[in-house]
mmCIF file of the N, C-alpha and C atoms, coordinates in Angstrom:
data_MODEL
# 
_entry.id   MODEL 
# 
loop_
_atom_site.group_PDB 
_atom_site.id 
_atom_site.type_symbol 
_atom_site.label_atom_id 
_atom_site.label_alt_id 
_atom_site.label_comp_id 
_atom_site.label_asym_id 
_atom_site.label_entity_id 
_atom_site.label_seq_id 
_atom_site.pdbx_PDB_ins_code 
_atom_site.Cartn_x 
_atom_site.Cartn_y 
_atom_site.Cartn_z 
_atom_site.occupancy 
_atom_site.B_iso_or_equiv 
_atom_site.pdbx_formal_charge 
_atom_site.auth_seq_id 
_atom_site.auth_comp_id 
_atom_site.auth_asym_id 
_atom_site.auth_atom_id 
_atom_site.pdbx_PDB_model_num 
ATOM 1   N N  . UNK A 1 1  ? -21.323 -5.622  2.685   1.00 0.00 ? 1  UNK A N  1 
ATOM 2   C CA . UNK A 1 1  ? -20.454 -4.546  3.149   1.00 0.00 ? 1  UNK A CA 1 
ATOM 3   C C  . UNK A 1 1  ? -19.126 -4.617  2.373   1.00 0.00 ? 1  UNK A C  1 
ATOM 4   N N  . UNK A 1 2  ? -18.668 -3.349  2.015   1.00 0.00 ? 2  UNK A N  1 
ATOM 5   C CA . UNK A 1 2  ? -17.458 -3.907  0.921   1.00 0.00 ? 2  UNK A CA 1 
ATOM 6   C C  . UNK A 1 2  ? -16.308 -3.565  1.847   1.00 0.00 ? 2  UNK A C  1 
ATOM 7   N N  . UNK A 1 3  ? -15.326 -4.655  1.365   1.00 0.00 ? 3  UNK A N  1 
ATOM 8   C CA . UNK A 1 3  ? -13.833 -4.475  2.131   1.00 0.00 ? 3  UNK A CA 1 
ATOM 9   C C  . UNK A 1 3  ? -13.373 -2.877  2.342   1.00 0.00 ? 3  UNK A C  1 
ATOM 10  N N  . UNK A 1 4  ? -13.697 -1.993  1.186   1.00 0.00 ? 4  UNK A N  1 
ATOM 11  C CA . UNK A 1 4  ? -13.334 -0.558  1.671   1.00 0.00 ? 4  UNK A CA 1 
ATOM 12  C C  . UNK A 1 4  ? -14.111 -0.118  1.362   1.00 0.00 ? 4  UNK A C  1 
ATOM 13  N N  . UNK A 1 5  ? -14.366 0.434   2.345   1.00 0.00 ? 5  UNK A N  1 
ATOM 14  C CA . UNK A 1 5  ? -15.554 2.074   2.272   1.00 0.00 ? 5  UNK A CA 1 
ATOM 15  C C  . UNK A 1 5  ? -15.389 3.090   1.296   1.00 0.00 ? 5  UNK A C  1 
ATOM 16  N N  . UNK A 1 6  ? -16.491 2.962   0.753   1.00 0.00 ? 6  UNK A N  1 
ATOM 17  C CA . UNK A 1 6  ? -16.143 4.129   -0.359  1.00 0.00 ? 6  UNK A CA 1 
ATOM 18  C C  . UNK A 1 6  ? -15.925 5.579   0.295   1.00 0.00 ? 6  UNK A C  1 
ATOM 19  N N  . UNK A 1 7  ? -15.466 5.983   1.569   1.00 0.00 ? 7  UNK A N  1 
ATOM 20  C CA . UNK A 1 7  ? -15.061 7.148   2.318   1.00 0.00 ? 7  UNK A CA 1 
ATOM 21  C C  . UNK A 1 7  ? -13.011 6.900   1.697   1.00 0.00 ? 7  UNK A C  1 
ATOM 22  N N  . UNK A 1 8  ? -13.027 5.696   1.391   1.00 0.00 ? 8  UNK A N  1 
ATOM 23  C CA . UNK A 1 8  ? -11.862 5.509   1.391   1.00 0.00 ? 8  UNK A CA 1 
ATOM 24  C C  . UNK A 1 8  ? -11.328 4.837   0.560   1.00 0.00 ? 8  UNK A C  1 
ATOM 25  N N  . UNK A 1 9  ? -12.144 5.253   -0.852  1.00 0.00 ? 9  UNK A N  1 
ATOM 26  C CA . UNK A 1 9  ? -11.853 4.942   -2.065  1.00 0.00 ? 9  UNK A CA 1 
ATOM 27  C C  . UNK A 1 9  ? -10.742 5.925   -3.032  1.00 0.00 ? 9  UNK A C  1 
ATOM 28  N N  . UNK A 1 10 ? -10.712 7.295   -2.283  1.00 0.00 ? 10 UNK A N  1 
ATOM 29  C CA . UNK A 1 10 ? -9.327  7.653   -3.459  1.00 0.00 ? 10 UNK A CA 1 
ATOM 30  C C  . UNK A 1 10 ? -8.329  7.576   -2.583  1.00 0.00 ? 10 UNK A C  1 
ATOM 31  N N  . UNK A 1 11 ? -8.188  6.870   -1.381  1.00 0.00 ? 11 UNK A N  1 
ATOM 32  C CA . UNK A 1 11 ? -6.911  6.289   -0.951  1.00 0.00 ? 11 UNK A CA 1 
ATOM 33  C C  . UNK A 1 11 ? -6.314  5.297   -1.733  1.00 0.00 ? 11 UNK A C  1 
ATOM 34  N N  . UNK A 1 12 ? -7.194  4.701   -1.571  1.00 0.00 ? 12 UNK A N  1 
ATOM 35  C CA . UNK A 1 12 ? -6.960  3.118   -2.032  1.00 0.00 ? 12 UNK A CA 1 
ATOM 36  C C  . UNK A 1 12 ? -6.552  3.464   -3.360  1.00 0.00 ? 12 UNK A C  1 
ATOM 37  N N  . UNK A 1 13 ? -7.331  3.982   -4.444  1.00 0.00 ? 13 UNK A N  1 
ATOM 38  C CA . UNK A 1 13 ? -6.626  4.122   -5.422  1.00 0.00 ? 13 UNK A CA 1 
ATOM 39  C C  . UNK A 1 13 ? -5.658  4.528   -5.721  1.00 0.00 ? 13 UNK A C  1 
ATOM 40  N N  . UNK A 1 14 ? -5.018  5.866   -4.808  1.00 0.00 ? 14 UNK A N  1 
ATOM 41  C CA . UNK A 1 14 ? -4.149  6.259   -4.310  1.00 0.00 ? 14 UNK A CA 1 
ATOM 42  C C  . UNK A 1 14 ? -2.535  5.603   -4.431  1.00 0.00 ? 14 UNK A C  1 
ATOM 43  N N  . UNK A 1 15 ? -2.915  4.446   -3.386  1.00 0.00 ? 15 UNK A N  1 
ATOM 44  C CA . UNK A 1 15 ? -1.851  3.174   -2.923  1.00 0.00 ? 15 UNK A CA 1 
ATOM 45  C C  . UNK A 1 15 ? -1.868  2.390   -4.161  1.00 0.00 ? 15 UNK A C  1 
ATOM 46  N N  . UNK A 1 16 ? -3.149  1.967   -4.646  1.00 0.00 ? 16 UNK A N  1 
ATOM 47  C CA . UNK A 1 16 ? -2.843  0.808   -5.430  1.00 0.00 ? 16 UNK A CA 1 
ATOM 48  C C  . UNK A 1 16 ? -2.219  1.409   -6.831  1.00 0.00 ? 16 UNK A C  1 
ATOM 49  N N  . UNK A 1 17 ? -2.186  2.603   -7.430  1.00 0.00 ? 17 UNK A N  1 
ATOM 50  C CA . UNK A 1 17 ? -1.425  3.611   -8.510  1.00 0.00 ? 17 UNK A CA 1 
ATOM 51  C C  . UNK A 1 17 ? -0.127  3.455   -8.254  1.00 0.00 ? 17 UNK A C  1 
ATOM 52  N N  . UNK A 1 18 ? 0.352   3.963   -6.787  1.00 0.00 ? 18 UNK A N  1 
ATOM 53  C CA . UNK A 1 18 ? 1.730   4.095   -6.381  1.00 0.00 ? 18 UNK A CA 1 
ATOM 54  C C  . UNK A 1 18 ? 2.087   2.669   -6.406  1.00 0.00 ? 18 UNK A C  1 
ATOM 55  N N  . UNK A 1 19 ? 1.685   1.326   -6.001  1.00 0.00 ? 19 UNK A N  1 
ATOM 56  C CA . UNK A 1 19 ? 1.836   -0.111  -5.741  1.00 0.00 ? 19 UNK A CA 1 
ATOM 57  C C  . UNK A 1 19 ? 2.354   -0.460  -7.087  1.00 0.00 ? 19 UNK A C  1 
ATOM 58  N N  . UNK A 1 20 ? 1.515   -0.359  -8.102  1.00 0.00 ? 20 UNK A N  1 
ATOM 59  C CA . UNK A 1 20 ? 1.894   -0.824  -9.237  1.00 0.00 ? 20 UNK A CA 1 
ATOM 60  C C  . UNK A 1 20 ? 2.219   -0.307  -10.598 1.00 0.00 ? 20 UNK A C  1 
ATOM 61  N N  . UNK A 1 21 ? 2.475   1.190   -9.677  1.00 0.00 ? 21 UNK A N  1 
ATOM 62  C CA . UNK A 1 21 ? 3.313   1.995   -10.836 1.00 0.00 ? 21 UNK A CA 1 
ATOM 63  C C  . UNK A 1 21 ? 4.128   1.681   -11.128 1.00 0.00 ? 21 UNK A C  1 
ATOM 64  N N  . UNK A 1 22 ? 5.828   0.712   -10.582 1.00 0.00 ? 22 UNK A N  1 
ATOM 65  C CA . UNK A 1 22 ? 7.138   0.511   -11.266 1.00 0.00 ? 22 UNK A CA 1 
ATOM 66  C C  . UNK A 1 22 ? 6.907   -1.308  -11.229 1.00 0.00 ? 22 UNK A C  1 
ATOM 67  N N  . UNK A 1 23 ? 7.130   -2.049  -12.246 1.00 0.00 ? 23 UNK A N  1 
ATOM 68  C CA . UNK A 1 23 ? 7.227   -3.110  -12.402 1.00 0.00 ? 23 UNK A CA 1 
ATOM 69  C C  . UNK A 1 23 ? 8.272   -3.607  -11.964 1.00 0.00 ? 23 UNK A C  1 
ATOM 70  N N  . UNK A 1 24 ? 8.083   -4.612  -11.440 1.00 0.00 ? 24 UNK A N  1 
ATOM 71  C CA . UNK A 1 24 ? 8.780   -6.238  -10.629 1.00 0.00 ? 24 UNK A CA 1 
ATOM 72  C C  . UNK A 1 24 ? 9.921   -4.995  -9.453  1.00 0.00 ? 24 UNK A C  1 
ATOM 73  N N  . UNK A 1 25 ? 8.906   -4.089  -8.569  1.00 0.00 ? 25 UNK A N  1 
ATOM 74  C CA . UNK A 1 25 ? 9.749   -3.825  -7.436  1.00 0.00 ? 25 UNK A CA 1 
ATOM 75  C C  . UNK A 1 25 ? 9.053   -3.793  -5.620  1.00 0.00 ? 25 UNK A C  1 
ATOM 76  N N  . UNK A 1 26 ? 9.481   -3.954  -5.350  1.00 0.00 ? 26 UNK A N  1 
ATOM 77  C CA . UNK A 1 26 ? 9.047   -4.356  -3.814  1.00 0.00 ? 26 UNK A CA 1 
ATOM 78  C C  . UNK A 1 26 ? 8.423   -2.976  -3.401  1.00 0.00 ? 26 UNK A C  1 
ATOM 79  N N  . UNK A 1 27 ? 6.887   -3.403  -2.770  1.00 0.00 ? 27 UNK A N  1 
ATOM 80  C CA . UNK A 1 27 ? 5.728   -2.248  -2.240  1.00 0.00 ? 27 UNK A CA 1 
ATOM 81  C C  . UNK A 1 27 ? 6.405   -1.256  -1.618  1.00 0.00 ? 27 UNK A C  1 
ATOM 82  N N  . UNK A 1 28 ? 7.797   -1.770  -0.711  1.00 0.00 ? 28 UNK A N  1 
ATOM 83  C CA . UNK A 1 28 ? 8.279   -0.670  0.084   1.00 0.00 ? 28 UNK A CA 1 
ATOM 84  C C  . UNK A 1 28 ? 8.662   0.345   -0.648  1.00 0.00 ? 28 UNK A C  1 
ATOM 85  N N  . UNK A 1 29 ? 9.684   -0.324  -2.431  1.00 0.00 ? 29 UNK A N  1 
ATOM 86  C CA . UNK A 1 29 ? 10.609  0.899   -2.901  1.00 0.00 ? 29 UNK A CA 1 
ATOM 87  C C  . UNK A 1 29 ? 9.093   1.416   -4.301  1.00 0.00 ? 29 UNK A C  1 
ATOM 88  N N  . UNK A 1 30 ? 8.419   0.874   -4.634  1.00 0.00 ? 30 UNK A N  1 
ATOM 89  C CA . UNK A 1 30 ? 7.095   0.942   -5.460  1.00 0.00 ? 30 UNK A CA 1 
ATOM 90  C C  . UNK A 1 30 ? 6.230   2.421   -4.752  1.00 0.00 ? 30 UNK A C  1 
ATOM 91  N N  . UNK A 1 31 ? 5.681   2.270   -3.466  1.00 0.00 ? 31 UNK A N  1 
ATOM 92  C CA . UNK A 1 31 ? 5.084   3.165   -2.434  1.00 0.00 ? 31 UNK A CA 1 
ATOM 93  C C  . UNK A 1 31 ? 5.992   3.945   -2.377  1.00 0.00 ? 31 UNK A C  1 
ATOM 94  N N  . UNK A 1 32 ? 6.950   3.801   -1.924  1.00 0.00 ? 32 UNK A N  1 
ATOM 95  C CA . UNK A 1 32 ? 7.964   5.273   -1.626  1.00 0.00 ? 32 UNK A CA 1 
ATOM 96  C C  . UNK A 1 32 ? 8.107   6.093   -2.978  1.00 0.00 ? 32 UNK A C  1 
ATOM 97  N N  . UNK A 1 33 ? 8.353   5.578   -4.217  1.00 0.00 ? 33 UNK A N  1 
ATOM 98  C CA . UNK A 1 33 ? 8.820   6.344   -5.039  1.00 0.00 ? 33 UNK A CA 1 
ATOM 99  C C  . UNK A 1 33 ? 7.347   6.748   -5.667  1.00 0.00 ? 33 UNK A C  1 
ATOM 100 N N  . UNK A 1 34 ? 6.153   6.352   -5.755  1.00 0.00 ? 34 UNK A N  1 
ATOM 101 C CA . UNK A 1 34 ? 4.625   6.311   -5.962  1.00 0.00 ? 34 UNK A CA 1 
ATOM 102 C C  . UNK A 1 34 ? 4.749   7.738   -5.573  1.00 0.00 ? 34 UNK A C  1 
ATOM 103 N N  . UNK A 1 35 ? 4.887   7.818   -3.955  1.00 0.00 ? 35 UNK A N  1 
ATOM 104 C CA . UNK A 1 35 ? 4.003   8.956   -3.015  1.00 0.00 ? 35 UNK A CA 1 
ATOM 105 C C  . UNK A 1 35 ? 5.260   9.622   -2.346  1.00 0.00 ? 35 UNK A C  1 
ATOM 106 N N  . UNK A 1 36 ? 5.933   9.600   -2.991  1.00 0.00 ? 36 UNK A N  1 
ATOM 107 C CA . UNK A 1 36 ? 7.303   10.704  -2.494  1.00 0.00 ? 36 UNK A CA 1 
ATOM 108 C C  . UNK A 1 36 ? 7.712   10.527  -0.879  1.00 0.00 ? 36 UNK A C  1 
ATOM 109 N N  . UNK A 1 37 ? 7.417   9.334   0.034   1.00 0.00 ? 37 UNK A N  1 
ATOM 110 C CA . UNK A 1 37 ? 7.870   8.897   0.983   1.00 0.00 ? 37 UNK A CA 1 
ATOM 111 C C  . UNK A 1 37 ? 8.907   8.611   1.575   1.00 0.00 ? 37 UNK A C  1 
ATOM 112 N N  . UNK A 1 38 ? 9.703   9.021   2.207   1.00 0.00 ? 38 UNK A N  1 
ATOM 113 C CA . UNK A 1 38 ? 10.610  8.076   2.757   1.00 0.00 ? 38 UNK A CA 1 
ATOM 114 C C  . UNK A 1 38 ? 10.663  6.533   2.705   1.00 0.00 ? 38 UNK A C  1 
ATOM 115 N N  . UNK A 1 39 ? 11.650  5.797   2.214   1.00 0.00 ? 39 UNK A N  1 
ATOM 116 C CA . UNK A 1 39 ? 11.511  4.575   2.617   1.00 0.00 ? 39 UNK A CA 1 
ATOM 117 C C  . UNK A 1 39 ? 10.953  3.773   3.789   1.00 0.00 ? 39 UNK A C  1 
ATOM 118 N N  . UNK A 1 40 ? 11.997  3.785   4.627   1.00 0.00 ? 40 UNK A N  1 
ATOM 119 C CA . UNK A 1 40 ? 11.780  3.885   6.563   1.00 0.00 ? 40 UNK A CA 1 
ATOM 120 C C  . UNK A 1 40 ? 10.603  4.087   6.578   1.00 0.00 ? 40 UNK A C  1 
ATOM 121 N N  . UNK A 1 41 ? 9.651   5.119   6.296   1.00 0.00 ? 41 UNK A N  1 
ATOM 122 C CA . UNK A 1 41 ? 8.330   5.316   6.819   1.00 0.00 ? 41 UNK A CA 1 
ATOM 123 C C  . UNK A 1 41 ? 7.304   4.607   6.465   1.00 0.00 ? 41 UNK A C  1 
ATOM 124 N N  . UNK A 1 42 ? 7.283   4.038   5.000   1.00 0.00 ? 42 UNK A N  1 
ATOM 125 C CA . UNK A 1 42 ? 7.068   3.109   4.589   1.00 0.00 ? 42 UNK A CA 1 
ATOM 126 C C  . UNK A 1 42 ? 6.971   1.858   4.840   1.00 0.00 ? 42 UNK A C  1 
ATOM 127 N N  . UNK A 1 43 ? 8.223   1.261   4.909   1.00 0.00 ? 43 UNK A N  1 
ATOM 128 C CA . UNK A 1 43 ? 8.386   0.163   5.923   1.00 0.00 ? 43 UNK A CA 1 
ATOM 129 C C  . UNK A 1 43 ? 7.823   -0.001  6.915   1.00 0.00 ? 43 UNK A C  1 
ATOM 130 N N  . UNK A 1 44 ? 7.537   0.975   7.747   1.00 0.00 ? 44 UNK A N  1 
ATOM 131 C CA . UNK A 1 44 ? 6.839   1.148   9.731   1.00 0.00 ? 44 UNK A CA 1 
ATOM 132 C C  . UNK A 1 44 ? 5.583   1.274   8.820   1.00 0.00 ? 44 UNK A C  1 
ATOM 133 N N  . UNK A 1 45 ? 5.077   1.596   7.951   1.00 0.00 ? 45 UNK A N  1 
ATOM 134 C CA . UNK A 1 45 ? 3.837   1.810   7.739   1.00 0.00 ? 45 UNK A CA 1 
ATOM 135 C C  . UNK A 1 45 ? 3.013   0.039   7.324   1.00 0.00 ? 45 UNK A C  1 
ATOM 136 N N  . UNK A 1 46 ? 3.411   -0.093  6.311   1.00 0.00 ? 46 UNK A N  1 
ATOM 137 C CA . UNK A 1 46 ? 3.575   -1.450  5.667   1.00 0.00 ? 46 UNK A CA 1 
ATOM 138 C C  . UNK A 1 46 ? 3.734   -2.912  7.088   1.00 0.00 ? 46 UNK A C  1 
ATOM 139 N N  . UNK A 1 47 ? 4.834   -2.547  7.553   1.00 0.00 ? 47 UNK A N  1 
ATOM 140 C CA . UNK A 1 47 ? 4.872   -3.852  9.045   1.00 0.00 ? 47 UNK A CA 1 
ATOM 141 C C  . UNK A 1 47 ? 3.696   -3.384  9.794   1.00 0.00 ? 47 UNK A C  1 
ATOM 142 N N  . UNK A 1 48 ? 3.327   -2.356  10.268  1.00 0.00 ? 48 UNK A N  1 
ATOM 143 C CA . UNK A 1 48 ? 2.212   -2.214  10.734  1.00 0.00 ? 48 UNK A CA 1 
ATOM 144 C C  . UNK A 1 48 ? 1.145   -2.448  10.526  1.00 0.00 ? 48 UNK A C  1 
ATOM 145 N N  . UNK A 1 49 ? 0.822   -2.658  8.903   1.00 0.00 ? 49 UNK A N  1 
ATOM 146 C CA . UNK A 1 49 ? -0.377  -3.000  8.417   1.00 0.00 ? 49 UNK A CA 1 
ATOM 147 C C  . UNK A 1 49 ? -0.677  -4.649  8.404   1.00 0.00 ? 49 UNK A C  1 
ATOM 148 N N  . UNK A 1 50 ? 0.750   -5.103  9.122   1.00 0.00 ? 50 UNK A N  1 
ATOM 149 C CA . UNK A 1 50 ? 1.018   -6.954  9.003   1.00 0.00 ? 50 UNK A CA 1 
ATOM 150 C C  . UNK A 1 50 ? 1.480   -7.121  7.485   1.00 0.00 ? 50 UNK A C  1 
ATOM 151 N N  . UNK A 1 51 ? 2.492   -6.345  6.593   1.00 0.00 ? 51 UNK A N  1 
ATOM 152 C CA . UNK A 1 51 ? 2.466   -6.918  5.417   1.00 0.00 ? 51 UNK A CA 1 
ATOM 153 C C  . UNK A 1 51 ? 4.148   -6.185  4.991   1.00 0.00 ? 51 UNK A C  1 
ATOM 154 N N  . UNK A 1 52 ? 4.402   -7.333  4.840   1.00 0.00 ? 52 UNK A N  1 
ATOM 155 C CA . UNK A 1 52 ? 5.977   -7.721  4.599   1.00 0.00 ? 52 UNK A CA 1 
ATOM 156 C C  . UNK A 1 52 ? 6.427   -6.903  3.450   1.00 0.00 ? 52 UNK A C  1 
ATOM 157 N N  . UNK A 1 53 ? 7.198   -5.769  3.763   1.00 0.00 ? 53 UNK A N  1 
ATOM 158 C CA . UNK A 1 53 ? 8.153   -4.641  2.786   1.00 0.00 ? 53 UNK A CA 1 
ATOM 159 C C  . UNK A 1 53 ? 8.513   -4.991  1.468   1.00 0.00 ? 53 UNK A C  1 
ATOM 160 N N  . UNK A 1 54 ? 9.033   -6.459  1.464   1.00 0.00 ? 54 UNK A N  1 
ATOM 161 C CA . UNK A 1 54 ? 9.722   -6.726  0.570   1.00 0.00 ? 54 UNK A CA 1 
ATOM 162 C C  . UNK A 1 54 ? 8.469   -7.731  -0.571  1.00 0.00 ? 54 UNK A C  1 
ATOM 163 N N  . UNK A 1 55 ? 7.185   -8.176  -0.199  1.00 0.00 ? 55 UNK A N  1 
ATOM 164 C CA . UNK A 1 55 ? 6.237   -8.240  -1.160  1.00 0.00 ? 55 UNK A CA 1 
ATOM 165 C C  . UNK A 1 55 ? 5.891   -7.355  -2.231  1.00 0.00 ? 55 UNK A C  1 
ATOM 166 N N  . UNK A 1 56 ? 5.433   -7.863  -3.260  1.00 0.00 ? 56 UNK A N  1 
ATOM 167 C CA . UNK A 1 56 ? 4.863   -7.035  -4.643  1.00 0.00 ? 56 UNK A CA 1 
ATOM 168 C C  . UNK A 1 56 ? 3.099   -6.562  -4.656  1.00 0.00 ? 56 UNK A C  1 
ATOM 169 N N  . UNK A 1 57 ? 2.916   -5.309  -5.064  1.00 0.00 ? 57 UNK A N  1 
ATOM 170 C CA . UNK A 1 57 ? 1.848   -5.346  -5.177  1.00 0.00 ? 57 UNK A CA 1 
ATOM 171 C C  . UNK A 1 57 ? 0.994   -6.799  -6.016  1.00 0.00 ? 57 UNK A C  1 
ATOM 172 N N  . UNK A 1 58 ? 1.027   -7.102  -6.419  1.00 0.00 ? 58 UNK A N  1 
ATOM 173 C CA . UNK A 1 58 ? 0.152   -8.152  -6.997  1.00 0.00 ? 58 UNK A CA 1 
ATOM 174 C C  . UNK A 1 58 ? -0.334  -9.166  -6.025  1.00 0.00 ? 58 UNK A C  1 
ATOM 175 N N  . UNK A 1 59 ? 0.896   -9.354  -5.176  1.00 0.00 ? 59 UNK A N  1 
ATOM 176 C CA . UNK A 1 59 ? 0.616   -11.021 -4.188  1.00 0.00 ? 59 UNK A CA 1 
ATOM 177 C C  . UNK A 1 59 ? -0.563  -9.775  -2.661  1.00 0.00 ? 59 UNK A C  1 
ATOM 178 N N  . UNK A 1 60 ? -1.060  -8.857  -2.965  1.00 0.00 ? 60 UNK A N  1 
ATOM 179 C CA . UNK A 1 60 ? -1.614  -8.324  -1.959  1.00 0.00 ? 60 UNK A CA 1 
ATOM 180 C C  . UNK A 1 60 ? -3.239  -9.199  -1.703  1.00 0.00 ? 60 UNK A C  1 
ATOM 181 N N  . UNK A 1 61 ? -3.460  -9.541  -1.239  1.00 0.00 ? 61 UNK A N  1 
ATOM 182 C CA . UNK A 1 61 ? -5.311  -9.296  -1.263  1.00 0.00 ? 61 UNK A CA 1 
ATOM 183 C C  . UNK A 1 61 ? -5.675  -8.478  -0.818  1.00 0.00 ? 61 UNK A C  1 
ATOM 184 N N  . UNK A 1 62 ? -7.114  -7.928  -1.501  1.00 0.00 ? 62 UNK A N  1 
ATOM 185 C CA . UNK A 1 62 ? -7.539  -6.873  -0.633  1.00 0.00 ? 62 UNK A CA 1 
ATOM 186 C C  . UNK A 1 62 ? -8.210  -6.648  0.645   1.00 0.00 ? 62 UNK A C  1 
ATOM 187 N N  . UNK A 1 63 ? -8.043  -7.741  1.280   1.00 0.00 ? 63 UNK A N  1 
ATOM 188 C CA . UNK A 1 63 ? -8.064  -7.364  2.273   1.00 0.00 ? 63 UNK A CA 1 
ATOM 189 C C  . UNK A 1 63 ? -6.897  -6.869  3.238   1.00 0.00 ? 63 UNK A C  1 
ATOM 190 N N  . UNK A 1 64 ? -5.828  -7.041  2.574   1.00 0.00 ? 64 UNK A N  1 
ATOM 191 C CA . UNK A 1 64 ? -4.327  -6.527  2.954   1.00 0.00 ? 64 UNK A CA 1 
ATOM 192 C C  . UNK A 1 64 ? -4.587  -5.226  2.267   1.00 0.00 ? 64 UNK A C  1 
ATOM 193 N N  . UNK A 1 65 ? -5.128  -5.132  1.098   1.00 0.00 ? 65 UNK A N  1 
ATOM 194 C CA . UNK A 1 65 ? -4.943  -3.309  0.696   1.00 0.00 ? 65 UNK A CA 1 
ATOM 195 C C  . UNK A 1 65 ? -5.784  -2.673  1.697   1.00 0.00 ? 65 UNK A C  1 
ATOM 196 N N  . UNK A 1 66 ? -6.954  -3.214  2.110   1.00 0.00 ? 66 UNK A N  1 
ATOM 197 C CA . UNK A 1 66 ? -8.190  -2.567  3.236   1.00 0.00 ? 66 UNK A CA 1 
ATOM 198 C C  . UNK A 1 66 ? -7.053  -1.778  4.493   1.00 0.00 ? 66 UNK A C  1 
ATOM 199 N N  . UNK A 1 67 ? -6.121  -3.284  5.081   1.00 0.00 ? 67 UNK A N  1 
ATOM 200 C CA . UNK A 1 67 ? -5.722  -2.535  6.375   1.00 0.00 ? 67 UNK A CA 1 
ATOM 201 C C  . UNK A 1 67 ? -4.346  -1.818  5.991   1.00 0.00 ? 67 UNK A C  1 
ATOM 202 N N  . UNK A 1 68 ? -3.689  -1.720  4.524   1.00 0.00 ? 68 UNK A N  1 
ATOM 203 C CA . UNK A 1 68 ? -2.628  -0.458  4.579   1.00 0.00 ? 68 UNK A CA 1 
ATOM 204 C C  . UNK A 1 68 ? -3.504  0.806   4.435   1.00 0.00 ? 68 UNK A C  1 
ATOM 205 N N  . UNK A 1 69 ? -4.789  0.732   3.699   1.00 0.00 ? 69 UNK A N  1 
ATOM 206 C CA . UNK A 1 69 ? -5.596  2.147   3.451   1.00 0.00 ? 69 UNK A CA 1 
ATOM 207 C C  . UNK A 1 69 ? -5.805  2.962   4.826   1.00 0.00 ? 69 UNK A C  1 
ATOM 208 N N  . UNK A 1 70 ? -6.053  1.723   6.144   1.00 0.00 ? 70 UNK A N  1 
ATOM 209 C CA . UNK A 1 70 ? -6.459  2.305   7.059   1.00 0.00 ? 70 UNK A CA 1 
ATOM 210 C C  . UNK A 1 70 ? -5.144  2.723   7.692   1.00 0.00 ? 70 UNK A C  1 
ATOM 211 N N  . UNK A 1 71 ? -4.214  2.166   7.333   1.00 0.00 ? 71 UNK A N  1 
ATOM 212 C CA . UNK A 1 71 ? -3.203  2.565   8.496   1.00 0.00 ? 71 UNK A CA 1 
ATOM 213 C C  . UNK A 1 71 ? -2.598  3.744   7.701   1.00 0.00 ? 71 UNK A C  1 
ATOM 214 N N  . UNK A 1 72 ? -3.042  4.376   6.239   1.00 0.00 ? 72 UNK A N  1 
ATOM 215 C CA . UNK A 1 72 ? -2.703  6.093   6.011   1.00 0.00 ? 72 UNK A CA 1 
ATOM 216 C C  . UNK A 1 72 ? -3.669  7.186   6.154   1.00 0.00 ? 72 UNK A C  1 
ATOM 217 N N  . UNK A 1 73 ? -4.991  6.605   6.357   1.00 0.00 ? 73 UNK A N  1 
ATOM 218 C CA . UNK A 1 73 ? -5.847  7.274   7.365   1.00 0.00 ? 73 UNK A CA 1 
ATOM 219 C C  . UNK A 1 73 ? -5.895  7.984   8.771   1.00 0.00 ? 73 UNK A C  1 
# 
């Protein structure tokens, strides 16, 4: 069974484009400026998923990308 459902594969790609579109900057300001977000919303989105604002896309596993995909679902 794979960590994400391919129902929820152009999310993910989605996030992980916006994640590591700007080099050496934190998922919160990376995601926001990615997907035209508010910061703030971001943040509540991100703590909700259990995964700390101020981390880089890289230190993610995917099983941390699995539960931010679900929590923009």
């Amino acid at each position: 069974e794979p960590l994400i459902p391919s129902t929820q594969l152009d999310q993910f790609f989605k996030l992980a484009h916006a994640g590591f579109g700007q080099k050496r900057k934190t998922l919160r300001n990376s995601l926001s400026a990615g997907l035209s977000l508010p910061a703030g919303e971001l943040e509540a989105r991100l703590i909700d998923a259990d995964i700390n604002p101020a981390r880089r896309a890289e230190t993610l596993s995917i099983a941390e990308w699995a539960r931010l995909v679900d929590n923009f679902n």
